[in-house]
C-alpha positions in Angstrom: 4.3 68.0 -55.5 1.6 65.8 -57.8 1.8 62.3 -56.5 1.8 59.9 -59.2 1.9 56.3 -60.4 3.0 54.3 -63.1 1.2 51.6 -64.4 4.3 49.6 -65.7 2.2 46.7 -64.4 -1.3 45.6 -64.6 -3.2 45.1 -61.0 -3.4 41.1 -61.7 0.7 41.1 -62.5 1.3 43.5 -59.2 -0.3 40.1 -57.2 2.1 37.8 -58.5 1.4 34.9 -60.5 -1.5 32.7 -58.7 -2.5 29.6 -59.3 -6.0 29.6 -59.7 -6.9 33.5 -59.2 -10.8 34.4 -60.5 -10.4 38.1 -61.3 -14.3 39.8 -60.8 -12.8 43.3 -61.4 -9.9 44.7 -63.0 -10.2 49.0 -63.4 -6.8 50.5 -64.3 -8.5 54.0 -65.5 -6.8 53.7 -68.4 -9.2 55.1 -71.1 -9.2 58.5 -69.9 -12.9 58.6 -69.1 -14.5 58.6 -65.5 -16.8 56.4 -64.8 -15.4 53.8 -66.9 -17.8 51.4 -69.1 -19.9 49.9 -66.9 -19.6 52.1 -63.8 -21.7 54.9 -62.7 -21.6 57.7 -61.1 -23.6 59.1 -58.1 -23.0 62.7 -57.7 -25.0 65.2 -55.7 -24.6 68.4 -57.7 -22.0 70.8 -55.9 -18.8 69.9 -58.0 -18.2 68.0 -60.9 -17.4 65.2 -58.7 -14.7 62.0 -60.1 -12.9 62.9 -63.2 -10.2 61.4 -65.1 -6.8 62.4 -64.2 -4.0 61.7 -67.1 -5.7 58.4 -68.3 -4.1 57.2 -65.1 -6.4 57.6 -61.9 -10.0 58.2 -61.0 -9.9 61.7 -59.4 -12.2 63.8 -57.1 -11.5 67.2 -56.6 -12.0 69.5 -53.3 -14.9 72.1 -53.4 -17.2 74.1 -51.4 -20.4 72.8 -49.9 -21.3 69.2 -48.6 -20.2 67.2 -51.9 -21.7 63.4 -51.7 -19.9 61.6 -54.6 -20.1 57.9 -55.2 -17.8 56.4 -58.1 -19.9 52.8 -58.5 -19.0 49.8 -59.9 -20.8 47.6 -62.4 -22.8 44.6 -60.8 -20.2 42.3 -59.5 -20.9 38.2 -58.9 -19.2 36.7 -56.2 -21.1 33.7 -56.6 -18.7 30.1 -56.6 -16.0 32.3 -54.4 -15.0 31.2 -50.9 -13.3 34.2 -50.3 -13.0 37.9 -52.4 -10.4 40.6 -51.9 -10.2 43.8 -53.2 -7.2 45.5 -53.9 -6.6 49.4 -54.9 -4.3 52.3 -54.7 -5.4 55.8 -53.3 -3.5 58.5 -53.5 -4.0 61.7 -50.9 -3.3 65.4 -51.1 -4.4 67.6 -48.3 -5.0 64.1 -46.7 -5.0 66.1 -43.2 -8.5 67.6 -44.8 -10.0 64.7 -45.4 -13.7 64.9 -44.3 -14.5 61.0 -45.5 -13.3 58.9 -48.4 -14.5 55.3 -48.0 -15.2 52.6 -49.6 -19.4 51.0 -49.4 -21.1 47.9 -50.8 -24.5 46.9 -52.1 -26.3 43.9 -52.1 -29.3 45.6 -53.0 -29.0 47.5 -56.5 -27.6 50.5 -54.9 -30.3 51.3 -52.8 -28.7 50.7 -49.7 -24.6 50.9 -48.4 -22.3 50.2 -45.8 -18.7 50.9 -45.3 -16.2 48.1 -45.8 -13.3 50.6 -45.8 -13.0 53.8 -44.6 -9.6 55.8 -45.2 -7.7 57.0 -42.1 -4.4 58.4 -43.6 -3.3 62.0 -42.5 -0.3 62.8 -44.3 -0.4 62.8 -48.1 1.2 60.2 -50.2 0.6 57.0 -51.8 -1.0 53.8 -49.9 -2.1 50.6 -50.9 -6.0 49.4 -50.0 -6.7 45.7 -49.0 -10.0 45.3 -48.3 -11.5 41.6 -47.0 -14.8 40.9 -48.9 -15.2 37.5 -47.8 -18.4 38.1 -46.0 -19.7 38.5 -49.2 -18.4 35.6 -50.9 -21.1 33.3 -53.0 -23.4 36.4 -53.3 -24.0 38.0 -56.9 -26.1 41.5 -57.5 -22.8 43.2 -55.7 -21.7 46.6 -56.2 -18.8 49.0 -54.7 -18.8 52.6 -54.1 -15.7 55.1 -53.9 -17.4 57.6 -52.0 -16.1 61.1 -51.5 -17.4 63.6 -48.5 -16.6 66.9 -47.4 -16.5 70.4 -47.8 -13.4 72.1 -49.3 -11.4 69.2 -48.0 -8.6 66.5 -49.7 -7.5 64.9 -53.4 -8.3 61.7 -53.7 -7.0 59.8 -56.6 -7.8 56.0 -57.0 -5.7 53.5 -59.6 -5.9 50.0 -59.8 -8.7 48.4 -58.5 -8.7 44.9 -58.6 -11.4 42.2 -57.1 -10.0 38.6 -56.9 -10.3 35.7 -55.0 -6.9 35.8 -53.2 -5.0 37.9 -50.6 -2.6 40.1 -51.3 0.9 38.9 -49.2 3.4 42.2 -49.6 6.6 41.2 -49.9 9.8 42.2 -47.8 9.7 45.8 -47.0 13.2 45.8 -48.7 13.1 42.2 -50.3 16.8 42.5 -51.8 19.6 42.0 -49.5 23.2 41.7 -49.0 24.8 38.4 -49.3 27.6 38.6 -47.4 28.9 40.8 -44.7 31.9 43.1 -43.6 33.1 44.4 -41.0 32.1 48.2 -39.3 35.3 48.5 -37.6 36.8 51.3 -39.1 34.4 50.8 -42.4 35.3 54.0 -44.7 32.9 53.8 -48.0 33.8 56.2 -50.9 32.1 54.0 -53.9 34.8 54.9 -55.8 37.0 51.8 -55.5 33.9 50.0 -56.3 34.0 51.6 -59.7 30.3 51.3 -60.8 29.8 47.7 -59.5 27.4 46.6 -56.7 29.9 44.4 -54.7 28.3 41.0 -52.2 27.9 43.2 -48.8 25.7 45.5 -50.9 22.8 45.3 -52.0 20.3 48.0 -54.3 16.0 48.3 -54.1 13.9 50.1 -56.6 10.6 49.4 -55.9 7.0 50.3 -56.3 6.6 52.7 -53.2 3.0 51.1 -52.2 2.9 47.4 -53.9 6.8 46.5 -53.2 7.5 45.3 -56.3 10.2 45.8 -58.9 10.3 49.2 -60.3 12.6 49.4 -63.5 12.3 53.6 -63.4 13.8 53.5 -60.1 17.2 54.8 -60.2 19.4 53.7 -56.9 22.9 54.3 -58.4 26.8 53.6 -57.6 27.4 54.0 -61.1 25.7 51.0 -62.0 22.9 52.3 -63.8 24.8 55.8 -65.1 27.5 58.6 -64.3 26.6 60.1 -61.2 26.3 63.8 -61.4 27.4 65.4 -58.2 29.6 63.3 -55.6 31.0 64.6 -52.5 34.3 63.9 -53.5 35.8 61.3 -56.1 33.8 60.3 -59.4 31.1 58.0 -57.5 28.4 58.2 -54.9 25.1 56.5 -54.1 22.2 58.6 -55.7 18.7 57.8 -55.1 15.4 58.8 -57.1 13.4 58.1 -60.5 15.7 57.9 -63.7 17.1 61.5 -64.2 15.9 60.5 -68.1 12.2 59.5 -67.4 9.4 61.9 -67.2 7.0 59.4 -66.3 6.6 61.1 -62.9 5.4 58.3 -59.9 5.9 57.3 -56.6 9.6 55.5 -56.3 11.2 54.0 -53.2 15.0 53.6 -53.2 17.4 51.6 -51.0 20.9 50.5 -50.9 21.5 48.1 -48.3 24.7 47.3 -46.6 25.4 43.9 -44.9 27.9 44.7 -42.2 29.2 42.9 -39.4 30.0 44.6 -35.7 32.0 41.5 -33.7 34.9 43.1 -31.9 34.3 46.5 -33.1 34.0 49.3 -30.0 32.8 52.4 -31.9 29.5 52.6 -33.6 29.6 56.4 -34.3 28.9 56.6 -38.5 29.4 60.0 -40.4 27.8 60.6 -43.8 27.6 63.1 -46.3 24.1 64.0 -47.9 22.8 65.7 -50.7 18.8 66.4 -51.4 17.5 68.4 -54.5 13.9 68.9 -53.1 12.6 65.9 -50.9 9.3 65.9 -48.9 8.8 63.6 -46.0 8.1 60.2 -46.9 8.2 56.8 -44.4 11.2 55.5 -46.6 13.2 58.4 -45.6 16.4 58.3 -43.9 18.7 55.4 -42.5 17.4 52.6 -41.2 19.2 49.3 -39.2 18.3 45.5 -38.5 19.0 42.7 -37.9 17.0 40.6 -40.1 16.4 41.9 -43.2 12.5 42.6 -42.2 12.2 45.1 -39.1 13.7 47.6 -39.6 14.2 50.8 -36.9 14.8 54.0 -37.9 18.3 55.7 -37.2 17.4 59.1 -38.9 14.5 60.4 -40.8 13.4 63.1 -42.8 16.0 63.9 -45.4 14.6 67.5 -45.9 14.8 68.8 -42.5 18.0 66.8 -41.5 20.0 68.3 -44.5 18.5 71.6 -44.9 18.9 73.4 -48.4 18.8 71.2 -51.7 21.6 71.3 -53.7 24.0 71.9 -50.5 26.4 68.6 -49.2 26.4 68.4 -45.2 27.7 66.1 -42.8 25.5 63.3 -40.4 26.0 61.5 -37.5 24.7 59.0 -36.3 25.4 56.4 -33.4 24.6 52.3 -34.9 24.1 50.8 -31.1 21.7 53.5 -30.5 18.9 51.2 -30.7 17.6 47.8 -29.4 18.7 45.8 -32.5 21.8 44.1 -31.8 24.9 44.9 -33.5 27.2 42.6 -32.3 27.2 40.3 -35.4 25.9 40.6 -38.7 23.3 43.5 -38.9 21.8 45.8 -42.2 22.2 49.2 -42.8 19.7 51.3 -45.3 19.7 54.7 -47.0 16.5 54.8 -48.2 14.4 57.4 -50.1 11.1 57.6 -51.7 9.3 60.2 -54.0 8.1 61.0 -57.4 10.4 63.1 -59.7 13.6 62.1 -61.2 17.0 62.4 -59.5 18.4 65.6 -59.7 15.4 67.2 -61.0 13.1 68.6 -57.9 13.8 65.5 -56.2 16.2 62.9 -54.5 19.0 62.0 -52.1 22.6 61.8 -53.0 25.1 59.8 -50.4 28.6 59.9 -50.1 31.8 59.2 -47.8 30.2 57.1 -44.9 32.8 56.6 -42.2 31.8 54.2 -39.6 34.3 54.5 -36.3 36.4 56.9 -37.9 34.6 60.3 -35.7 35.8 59.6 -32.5 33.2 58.3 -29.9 31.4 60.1 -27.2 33.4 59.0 -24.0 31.6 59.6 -20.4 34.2 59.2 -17.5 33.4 59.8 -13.4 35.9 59.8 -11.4 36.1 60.6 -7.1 32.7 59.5 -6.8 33.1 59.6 -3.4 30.1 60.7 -0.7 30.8 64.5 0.4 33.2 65.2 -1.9 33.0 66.8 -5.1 33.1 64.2 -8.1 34.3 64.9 -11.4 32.4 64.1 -14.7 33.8 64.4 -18.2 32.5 64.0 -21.9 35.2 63.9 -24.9 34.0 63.1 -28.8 31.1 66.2 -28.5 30.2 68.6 -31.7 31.1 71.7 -30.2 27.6 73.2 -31.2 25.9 70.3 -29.8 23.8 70.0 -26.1 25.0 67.5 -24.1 22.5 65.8 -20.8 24.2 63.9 -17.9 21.9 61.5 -16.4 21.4 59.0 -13.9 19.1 55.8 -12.4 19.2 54.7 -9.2 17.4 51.5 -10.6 19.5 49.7 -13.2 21.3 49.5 -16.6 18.5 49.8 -18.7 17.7 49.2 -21.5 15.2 51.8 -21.6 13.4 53.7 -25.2 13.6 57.6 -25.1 13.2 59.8 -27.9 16.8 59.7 -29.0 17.5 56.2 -28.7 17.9 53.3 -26.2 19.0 54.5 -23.0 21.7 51.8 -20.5 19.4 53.4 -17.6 16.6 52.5 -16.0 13.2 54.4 -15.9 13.0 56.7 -13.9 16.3 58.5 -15.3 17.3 61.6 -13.2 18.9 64.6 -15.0 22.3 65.9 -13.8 22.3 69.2 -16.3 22.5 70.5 -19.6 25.7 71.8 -20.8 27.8 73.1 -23.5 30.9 71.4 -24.7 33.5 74.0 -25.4 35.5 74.7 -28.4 37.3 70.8 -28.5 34.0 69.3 -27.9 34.8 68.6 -24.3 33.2 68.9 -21.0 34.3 69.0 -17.5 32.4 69.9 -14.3 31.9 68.8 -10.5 28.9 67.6 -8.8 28.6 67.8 -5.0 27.7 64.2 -3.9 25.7 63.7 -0.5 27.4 62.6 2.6 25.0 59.8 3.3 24.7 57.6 0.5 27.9 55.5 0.8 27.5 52.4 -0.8 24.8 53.5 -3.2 24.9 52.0 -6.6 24.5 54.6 -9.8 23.8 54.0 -13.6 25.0 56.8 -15.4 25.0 58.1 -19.1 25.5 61.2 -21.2 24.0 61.9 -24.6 24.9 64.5 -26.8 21.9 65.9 -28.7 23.2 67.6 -32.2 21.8 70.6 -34.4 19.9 68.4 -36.2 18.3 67.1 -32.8 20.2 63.5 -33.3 21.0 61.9 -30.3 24.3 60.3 -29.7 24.7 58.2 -26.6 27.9 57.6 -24.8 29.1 54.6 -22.6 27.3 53.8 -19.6 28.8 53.7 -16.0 28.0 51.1 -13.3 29.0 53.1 -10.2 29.1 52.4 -6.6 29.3 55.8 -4.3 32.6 55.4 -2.2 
């Protein structure tokens, strides 16, 4: 889908308030002609080359041949600055064939250029620019260029350019959290006892998807902000998207944040059920835990591929001490999402009945480990549909990073075998162990890997062969 965004704010508001700020530039591309007053544009012949795009970005189109399109500023005077910024927005489709978008300066009328930004983003989507001009600072005569390359490549799509005297400092990735906490053990969430209010241990983000700030088109809903239209179960759920109402179609992240606490508790396992009406991969997709409110590590991702068909409610799993951040106090949990068409309409993630220690854990048990005898191994708490790996270090308890989660083993980590739980989502087998390696000390785990290729890890062992 059309990535767009909203200009609810102007480029000097998105910076904050600063005390002081000398604004050189300020091009939001809202007169609905490209180049602007005062800009010019440089354009080699084989496409029309920047256009206007809804009165609301700077646009350059793909085509065939070896297009050379510069978008220039007017003359720019940095003289009296210490330092100069600039700040932008690009936007990329078919970013993957991008031949070269970059930025270049002039300190010579446009006669000569050099790169100060060049764009390196692959995947399409919105992204802020921040560009460091300070090299330049006390120099007048200056000029930018947006310069397009290639041949039948990428979109580009530019929006609020801005060049100032002052840094841009991005806020919190998710700067509004919980103020208090509660507890995981046992932690059953319906959102209908909340009855349409956001209680202390939660907390709810709308923002800008590339500048961070406040976005009051974002809808991030318990029934806070309206009816919500399709829960799992019960009258209330947590939807996530633009206003179903708005058709002032932009690029929206969304998350509710939960403040939870996991002193005493013993299972971590969290089931979910998820709803999404049309969502493409974006960073701010899926669950995400920490335990500070600023790094955040990703649980699951991907709400398209994990759910499957839009419109349909499935069930996730998930283990919370899957990963280094430590959940054995107070800790944050996010369901995020981030896109650009209203809830309900072509986009956006619904999220209902989380159940945190309720699905019973994935147990790992050895018993008769015993040199030449047969030992036996057991796993309980399995999907039946799932894969389950039984592993082992000879070197330690870990931790160690894999691509399902932290690992209590060692590098290296051995393979035992890949099985099938059966029906009960159980496993029992016997492993021959060697005659010689009495008093050898093990490290073993097993991790269940689900449909949805989520990894679940089960309690470690500390053995010594017998």
């Amino acid at each position: 889908m059309r990535r767009f965004l909203l200009p609810l704010l102007s480029s000097a508001s998105l910076l904050g308030s600063v005390v002081g700020q000398t604004v050189v530039l300020d091009e939001q591309f809202r007169s609905c002609v490209v180049p602007p007053v005062g800009w010019t544009e440089v354009n080699n012949g084989i496409t029309s080359g920047w256009e206007d795009d809804l009165c609301e970005f700077a646009f350059h189109e793909y085509g065939f041949g070896a297009i050379d399109n510069q978008l220039v500023t007017p003359v720019l005077d940095f003289s009296g600055l210490s330092q100069v910024w600039l700040h932008a927005v690009e936007v990329q489709e078919f970013a993957i064939d991008t031949d070269r978008n970059a930025i270049e300066i002039s300190t010579d009328g446009g006669v000569t250029w050099s790169d100060v930004w060049v764009s390196t983003q692959t995947v399409d989507g919105t992204y802020a620019i921040e560009v460091d001009l300070s090299a330049y600072a006390g120099l007048s005569g200056i000029q930018l260029a947006f310069d397009y390359e290639g041949d039948n490549g990428n979109r580009w799509f530019i929006d609020r350019v801005l060049v100032d005297d002052q840094p841009f400092t991005p806020p919190p990735h998710w700067p509004n959290l919980p103020t208090s906490f509660v507890s995981v053990d046992g932690l059953f969430e319906t959102f209908d006892l909340l009855g349409g209010v956001v209680p202390p241990h939660m907390a709810t983000n709308s923002l800008d998807f590339a500048w961070r700030t406040p976005d009051p088109l974002g809808w991030c809903n318990i029934g806070q902000q309206g009816v919500c239209s399709n829960p799992a179960s019960g009258q209330y759920c947590l939807e996530m998207g633009l206003d179903p109402s708005t058709s002032l179609y932009h690029d929206v992240a969304n998350a509710l944040i939960l403040g939870l606490n996991g002193a005493g508790a013993s299972n971590f396992t969290m089931q979910f059920d998820a709803r999404h009406e049309g969502e493409e991969l974006q960073s701010d997709d899926g669950v995400f835990i920490s335990d500070n409110g600023v790094d955040w590590v990703p649980l699951l991702s991907d709400w398209e591929t994990l759910i499957g068909a839009t419109g349909t409610w499935v069930t996730l799993t998930c283990d919370l001490s899957s990963t280094a951040v430590d959940v054995s106090g107070d800790f944050y949990l996010a369901f995020a999402q981030a896109d650009n068409y209203p809830y309900g309409f072509l986009d956006g993630v619904a999220i209902d009945n989380i159940d945190i220690g309720g699905a019973p854990p994935l147990l790992y048990d050895v018993q008769n480990l015993v040199a030449g005898q047969q030992a036996t191994l057991t796993v309980s708490g399995a999907d039946p549909s799932s894969i389950l790996l039984l592993g082992y270090s000879l070197r330690g308890g870990g931790p160690s990073t894999t691509p399902f989660g932290v690992a209590d083993l060692t590098q290296p980590i051995e393979r035992i075998g890949r099985y099938s739980p059966n029906a009960q989502g159980e496993l029992s087998i016997q492993v021959n162990v060697a005659p010689t390696i009495s008093g050898l000390p093990v490290w073993t785990q097993a991790l269940e890997i689900t449909t949805l290729q989520v990894g679940i890890w089960s309690n470690s062992l500390a053995l010594v062969v017998q």
